[in-house]
N, C-alpha and C positions, 0 to 999 in steps of 0.2 A: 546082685541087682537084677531084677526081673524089667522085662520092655515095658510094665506099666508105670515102673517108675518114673522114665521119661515124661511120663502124658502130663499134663496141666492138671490142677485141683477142680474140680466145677466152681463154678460161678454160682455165687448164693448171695443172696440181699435178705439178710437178718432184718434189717431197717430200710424202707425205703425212702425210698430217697428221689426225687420227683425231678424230672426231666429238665433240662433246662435250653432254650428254645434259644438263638441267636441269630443275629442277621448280619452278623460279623466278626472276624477273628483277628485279632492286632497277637504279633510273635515277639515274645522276648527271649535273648540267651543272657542267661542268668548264673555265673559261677559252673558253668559247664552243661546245665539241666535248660531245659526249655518252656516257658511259662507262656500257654496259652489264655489267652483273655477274649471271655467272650461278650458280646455288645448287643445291645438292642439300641434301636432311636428312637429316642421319646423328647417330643417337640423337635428344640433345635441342640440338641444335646445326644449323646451316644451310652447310654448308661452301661455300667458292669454289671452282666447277670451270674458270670462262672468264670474262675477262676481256676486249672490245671497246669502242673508240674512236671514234666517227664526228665526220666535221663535219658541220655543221648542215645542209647541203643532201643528203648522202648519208640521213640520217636521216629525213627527212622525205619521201626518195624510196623508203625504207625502209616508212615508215608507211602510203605513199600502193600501194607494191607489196603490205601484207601484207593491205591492206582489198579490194583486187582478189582478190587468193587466196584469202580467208575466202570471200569471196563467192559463189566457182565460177569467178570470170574470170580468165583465163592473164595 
């Protein structure tokens, strides 16, 4: 096993796939995995724009990368 085996694949978008824009996130724990729900307000209603699925370790590497970001650190 060579050190680049370690590294992550790149990131490719064979398909794209179009942004989805929210003004809200409602959390569910679901069978062990974490389902994020994301919401826009349209009138007097909260609609579903995206819907995401994580397990529990990707989520928490999730929470752990977005407190670096807030911060300033890459």
């Amino acid at each position: 096993m060579t050190p680049d085996d370690d590294k992550d694949p790149p990131l490719t978008e064979p398909i794209v796939i179009s942004d989805a824009f929210v003004e809200g996130i409602d959390i569910e724990r679901i069978d062990g995995d974490v389902r994020l729900i994301g919401w826009v307000t349209h009138a007097e209603e909260h609609r579903i724009v995206a819907r995401l699925v994580l397990p529990d370790s990707v989520c928490r590497a999730l929470v752990r990368d977005l407190r670096k970001a807030l911060s300033g650190g890459h």
